[in-house]
Backbone as CSV, one residue per row, in Angstrom:
resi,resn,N_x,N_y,N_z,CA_x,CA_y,CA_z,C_x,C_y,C_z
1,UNK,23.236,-10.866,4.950,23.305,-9.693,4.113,22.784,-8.449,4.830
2,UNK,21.928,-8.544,5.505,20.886,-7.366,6.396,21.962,-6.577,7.214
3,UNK,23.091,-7.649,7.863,24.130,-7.024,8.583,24.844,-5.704,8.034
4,UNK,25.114,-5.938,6.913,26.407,-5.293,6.368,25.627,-4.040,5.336
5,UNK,24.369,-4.770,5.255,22.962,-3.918,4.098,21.937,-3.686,4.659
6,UNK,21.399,-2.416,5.605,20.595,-2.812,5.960,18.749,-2.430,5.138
7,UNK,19.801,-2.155,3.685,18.808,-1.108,2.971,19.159,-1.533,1.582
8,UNK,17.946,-2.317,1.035,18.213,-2.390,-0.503,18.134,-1.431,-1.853
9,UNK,18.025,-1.404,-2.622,17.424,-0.811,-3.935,17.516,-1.790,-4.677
10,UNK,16.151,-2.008,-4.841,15.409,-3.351,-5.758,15.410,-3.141,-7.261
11,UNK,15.350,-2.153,-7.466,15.281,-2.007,-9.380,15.257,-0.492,-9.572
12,UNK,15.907,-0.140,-10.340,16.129,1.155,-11.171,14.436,1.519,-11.664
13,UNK,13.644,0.731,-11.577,12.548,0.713,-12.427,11.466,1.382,-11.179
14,UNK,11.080,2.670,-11.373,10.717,3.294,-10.538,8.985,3.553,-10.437
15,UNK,8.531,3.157,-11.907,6.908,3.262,-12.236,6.546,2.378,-11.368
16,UNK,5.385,3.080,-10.725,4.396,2.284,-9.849,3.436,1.241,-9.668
17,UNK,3.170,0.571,-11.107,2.776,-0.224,-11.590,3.363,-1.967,-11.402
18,UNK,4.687,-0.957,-12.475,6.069,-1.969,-12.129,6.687,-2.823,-10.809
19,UNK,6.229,-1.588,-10.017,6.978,-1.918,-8.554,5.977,-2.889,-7.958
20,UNK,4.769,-3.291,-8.200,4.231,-3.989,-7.295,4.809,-5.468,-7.376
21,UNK,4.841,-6.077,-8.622,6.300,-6.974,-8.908,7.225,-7.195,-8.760
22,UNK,7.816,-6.171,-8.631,9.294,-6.040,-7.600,9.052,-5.974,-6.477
23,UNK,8.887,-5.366,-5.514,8.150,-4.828,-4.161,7.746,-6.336,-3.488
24,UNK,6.885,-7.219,-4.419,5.873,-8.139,-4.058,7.554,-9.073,-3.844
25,UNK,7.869,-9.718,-4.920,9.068,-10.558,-5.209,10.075,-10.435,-3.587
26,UNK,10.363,-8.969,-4.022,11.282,-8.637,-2.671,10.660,-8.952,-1.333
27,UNK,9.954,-8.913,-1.301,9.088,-8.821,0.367,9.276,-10.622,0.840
28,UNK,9.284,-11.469,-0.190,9.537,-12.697,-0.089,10.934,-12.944,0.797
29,UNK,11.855,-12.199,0.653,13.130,-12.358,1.034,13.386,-11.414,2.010
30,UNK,13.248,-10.172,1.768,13.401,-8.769,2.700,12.325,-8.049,3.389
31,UNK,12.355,-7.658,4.337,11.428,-7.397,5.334,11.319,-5.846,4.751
32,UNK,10.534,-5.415,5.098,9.693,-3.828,4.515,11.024,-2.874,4.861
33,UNK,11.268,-2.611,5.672,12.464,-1.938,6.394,13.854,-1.740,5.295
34,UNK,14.158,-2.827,4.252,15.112,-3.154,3.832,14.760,-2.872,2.210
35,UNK,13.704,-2.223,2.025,12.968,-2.691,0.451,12.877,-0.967,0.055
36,UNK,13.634,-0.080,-0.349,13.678,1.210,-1.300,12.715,1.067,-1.683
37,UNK,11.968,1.765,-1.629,10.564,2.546,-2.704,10.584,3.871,-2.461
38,UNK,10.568,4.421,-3.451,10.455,5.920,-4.548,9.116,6.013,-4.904
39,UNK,8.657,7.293,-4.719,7.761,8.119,-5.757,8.701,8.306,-6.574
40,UNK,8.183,8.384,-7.809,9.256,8.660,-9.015,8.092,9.651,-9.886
41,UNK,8.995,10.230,-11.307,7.726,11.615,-12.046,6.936,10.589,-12.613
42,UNK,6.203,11.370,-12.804,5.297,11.486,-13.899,5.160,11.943,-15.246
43,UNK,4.940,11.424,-16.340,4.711,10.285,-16.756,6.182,9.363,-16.494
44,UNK,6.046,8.459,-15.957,7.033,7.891,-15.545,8.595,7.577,-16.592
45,UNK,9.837,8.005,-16.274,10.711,7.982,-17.271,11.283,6.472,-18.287
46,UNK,10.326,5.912,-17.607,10.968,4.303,-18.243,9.589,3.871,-18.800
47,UNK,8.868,4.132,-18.069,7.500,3.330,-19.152,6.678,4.228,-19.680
48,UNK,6.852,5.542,-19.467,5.680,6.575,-20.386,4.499,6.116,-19.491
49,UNK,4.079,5.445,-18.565,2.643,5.314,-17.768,2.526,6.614,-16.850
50,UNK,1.325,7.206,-17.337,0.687,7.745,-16.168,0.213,7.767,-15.188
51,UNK,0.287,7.504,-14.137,-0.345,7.307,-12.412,-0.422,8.148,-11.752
52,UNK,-1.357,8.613,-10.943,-1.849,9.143,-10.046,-0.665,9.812,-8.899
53,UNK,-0.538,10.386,-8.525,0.594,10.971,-7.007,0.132,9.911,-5.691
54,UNK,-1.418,9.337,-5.837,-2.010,9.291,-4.647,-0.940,7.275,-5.171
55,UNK,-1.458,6.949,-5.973,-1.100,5.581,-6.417,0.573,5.700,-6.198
56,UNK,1.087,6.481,-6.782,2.789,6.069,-6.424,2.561,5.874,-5.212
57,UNK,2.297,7.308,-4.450,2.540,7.393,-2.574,2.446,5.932,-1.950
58,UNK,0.640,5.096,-2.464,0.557,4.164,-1.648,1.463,2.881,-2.127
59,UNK,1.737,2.685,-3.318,3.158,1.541,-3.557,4.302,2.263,-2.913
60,UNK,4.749,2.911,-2.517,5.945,3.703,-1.489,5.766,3.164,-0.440
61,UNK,4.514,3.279,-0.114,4.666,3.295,1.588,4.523,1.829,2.034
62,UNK,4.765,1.176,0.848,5.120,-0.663,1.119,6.701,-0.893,1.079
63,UNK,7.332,0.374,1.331,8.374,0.228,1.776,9.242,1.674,2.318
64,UNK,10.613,1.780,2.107,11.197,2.825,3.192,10.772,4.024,2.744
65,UNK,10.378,4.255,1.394,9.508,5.437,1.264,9.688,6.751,0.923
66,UNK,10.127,7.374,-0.172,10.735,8.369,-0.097,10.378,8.890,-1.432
67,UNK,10.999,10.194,-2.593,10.618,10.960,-3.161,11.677,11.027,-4.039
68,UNK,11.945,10.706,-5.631,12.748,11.092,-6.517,12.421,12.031,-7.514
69,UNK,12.279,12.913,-7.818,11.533,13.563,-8.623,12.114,15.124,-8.047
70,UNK,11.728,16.197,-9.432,12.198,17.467,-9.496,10.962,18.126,-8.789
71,UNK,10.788,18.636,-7.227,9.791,19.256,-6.915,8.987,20.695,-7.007
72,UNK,10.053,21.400,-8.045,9.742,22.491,-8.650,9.004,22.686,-10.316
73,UNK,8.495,21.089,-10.170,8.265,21.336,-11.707,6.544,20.370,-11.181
74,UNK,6.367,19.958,-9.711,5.108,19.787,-9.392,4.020,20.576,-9.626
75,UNK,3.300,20.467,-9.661,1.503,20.934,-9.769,1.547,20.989,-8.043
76,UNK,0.746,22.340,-7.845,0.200,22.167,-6.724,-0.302,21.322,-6.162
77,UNK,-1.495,20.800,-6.572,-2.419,19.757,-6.653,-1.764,18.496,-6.049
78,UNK,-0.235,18.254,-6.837,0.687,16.968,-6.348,0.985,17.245,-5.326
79,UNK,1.589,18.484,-4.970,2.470,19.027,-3.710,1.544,18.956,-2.401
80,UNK,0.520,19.102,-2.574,-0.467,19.006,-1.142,-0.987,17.388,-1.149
81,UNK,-1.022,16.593,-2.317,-0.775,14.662,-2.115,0.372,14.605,-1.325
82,UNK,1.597,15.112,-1.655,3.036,14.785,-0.791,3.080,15.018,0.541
83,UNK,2.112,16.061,0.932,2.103,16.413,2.319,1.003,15.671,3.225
84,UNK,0.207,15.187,2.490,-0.590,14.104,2.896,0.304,12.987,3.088
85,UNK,0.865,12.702,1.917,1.552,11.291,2.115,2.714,11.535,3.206
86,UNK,3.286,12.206,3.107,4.264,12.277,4.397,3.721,12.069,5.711
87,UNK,2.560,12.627,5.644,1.728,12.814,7.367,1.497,11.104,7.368
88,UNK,0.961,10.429,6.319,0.140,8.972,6.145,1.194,8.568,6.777
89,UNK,2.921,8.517,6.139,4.078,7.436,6.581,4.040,7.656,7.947
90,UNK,4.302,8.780,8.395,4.799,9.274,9.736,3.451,8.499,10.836
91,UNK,2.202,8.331,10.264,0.747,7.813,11.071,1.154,6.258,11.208
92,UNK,1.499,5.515,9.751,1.743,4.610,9.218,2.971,3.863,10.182
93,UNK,4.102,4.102,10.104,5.317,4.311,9.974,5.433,2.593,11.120
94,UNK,4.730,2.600,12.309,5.151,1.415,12.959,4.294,-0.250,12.409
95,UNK,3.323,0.074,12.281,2.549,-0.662,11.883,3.076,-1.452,10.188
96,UNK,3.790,-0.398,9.024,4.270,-1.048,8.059,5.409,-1.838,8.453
97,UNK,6.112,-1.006,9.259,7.990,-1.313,9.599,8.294,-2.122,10.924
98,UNK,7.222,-2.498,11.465,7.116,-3.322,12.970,5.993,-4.490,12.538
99,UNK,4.649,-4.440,11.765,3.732,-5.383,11.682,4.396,-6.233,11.293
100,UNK,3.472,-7.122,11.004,3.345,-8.354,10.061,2.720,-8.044,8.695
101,UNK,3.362,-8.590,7.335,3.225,-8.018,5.907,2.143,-9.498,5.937
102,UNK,0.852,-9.051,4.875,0.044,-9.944,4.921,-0.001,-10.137,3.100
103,UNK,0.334,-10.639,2.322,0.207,-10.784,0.630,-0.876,-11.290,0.537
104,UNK,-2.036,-10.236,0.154,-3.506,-10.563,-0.342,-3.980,-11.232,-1.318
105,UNK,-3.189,-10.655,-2.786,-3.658,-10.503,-3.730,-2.378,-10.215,-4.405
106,UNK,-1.722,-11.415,-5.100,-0.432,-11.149,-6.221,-0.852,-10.254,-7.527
107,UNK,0.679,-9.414,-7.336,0.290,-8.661,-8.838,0.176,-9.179,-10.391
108,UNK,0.020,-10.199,-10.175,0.263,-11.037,-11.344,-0.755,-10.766,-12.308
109,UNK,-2.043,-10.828,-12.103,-3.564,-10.462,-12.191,-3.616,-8.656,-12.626
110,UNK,-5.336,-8.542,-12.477,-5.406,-7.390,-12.745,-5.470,-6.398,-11.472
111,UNK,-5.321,-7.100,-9.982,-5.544,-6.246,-9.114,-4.110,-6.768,-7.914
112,UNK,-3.917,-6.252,-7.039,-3.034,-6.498,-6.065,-3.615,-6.468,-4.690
113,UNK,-3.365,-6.628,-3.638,-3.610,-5.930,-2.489,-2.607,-6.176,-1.577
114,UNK,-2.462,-6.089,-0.315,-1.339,-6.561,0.859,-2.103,-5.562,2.152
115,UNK,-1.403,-6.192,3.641,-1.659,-5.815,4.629,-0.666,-5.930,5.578
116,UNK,-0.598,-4.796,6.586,0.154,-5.142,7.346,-0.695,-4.908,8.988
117,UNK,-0.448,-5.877,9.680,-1.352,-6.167,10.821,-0.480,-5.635,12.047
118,UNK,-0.670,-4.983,12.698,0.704,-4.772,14.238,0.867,-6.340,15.197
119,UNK,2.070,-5.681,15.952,2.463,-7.367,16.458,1.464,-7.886,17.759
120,UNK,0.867,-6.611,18.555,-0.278,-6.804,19.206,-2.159,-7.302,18.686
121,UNK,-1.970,-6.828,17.328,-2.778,-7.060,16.641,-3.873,-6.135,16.944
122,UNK,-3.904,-4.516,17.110,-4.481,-3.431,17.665,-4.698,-2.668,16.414
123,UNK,-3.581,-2.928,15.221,-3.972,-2.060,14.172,-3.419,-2.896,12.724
124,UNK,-4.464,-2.215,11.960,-3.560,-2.865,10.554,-3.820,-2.029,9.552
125,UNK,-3.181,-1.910,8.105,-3.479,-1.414,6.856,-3.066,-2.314,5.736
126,UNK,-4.658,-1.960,5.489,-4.734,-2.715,3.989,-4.442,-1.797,2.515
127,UNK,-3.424,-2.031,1.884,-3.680,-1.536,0.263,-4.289,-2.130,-0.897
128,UNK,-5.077,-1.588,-1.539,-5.744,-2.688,-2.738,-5.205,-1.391,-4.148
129,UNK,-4.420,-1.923,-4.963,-3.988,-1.289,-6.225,-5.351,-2.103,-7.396
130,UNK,-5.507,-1.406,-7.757,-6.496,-1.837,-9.259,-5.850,-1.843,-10.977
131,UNK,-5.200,-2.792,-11.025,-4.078,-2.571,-11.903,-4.905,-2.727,-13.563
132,UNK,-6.286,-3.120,-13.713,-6.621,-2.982,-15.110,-8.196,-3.604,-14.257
133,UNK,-8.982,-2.828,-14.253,-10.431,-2.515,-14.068,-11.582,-3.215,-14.811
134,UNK,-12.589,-3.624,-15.390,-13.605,-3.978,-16.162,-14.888,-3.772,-15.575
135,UNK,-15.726,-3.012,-16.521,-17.202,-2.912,-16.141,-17.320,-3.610,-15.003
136,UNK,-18.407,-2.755,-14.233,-19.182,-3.529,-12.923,-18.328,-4.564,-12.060
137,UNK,-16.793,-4.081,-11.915,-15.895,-4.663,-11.375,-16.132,-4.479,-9.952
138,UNK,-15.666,-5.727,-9.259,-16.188,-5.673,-7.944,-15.014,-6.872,-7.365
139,UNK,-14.571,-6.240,-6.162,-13.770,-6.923,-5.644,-13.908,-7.173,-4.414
140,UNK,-14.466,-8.335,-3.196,-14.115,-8.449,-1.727,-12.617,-8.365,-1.305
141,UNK,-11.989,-7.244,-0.649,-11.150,-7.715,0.032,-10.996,-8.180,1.189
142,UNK,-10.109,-9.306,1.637,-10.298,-9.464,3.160,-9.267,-9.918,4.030
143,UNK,-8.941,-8.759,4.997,-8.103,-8.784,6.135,-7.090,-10.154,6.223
144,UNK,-5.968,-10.165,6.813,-5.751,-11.630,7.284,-4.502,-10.750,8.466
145,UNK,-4.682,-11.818,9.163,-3.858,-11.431,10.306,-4.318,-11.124,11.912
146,UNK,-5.686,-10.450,11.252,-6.367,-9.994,12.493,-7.131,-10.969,13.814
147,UNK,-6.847,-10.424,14.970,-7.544,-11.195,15.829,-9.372,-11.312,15.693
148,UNK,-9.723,-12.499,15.901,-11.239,-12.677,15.204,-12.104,-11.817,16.689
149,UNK,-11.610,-12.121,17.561,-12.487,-11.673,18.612,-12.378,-10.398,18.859
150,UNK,-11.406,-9.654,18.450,-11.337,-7.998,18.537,-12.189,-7.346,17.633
151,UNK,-12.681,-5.899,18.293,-13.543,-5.090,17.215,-12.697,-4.229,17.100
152,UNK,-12.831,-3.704,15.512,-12.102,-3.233,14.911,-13.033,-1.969,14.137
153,UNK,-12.311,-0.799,14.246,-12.895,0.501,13.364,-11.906,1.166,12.568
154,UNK,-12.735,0.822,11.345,-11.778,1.292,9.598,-11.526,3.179,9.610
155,UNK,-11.190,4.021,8.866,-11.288,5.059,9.231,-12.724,6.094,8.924
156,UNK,-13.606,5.232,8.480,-15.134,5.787,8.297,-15.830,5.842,9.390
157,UNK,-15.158,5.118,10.605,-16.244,5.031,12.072,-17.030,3.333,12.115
158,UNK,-16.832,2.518,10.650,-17.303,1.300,10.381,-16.759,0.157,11.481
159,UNK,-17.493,-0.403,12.558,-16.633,-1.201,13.551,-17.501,-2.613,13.026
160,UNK,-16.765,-3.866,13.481,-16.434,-5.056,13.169,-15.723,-6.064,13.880
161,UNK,-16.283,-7.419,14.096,-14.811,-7.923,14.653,-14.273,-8.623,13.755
162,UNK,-12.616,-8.926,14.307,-12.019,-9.210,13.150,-12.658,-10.313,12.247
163,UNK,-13.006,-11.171,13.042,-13.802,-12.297,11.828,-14.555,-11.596,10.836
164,UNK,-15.191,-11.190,11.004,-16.017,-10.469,9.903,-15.050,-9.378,9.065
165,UNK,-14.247,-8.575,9.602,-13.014,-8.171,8.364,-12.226,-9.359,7.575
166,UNK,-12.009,-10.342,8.269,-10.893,-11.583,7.314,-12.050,-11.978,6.607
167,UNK,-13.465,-12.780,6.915,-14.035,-13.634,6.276,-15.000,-12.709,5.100
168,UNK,-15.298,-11.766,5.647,-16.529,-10.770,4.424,-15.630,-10.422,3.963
169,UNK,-14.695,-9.515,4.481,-13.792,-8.620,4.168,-15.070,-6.779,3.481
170,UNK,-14.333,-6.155,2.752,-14.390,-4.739,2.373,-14.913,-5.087,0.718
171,UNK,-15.799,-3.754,0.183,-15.741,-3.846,-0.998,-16.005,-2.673,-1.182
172,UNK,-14.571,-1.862,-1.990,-14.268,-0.226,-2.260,-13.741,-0.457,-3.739
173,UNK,-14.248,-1.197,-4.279,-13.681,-1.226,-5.714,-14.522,-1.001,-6.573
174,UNK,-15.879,-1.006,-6.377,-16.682,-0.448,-7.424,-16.817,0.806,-7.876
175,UNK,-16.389,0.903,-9.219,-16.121,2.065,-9.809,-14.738,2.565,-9.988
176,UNK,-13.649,1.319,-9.378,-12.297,2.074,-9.229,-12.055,1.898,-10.729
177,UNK,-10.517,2.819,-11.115,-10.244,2.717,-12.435,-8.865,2.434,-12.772
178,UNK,-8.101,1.989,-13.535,-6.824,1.856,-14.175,-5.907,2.083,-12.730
179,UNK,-5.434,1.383,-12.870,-3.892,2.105,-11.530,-4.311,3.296,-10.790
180,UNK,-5.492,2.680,-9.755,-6.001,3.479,-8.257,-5.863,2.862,-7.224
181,UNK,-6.033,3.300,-6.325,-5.854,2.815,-4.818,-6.448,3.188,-4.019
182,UNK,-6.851,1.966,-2.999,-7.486,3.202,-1.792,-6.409,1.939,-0.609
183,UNK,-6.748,2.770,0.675,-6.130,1.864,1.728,-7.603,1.843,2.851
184,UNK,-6.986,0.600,3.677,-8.165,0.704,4.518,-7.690,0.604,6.155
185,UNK,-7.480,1.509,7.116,-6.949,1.190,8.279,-7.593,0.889,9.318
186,UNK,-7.340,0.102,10.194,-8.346,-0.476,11.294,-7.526,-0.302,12.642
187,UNK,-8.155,0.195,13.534,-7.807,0.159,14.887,-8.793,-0.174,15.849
188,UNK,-7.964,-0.850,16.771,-8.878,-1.780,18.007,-9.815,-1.089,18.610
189,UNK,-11.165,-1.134,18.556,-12.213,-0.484,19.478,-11.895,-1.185,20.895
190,UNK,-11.285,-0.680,22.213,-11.383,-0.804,23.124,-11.981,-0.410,23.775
């Protein structure tokens, strides 16, 4: 199919929430490269959910990545997220569409996550979505993919070797809320 397609569209269903289910499902079969994802408006036209600009962007950039929406009817505020997020894909761009996809954390639950590791194993990014939150919620996430003997620095200056990112892993979830996100990127301290 990849031959003749080298580009899907997975569902009309464009809320960001939604998509981690689709997105997740698809990735089983189709490689990132091949998997449509949209920012779509706000409040989203099929489910009335509200999400964040920063939360669509990072379910987008788990795949080819792009923008449906009327950009004259943005908030400033959104319009300088978009220009962030564009710079993120373009930073992003080999590491999602060349790595290895790592499935952390199914959306099935109240939280998600995924990673994608490079084929040298020099860089990776992690996403963690928080899809329904509870008091004093606290989540370890942790790496997979990474080489254990390499040190690795997240984008805070935090270095590590990989063992200690897969086995402790990260914890940026305290305090997160309803459909947020953060990502976490690591590159090889050489």
């Amino acid at each position: 199919m990849l031959y003749y397609f080298p580009q899907y569209w997975t569902s009309d269903d464009t809320d960001a929430i939604e998509r981690l289910d689709i997105q997740y499902g698809t990735s089983m079969v189709y490689p990132t490269t091949a998997i449509s994802s949209h920012v779509s408006v706000c409040p989203n036209h099929q489910t009335e959910r509200v999400v964040s600009m920063q939360t669509r962007g990072d379910v987008a950039l788990a795949g080819t990545f792009g923008y449906e929406l009327d950009v004259t009817k943005m908030s400033a505020e959104d319009k300088e997220e978009v220009k962030k997020q564009i710079a993120e894909y373009h930073k992003y761009y080999d590491v999602i569409h060349f790595g290895e996809l790592y499935r952390l954390i199914p959306p099935n639950g109240e939280e998600c996550a995924w990673c994608y590791v490079s084929e040298d194993k020099s860089e990776a990014l992690l996403t963690f979505v928080c899809i329904r939150c509870h008091p004093q919620f606290r989540r370890c996430v942790k790496f997979r993919g990474l080489d254990e003997n390499k040190l690795y620095a997240d984008q805070d200056g935090n270095v590590r070797p990989g063992s200690v990112w897969m086995n402790v892993g990260i914890n940026r979830t305290n305090g997160m809320k309803d459909y947020t996100t953060f990502k976490v990127h690591l590159t090889e301290v050489k």
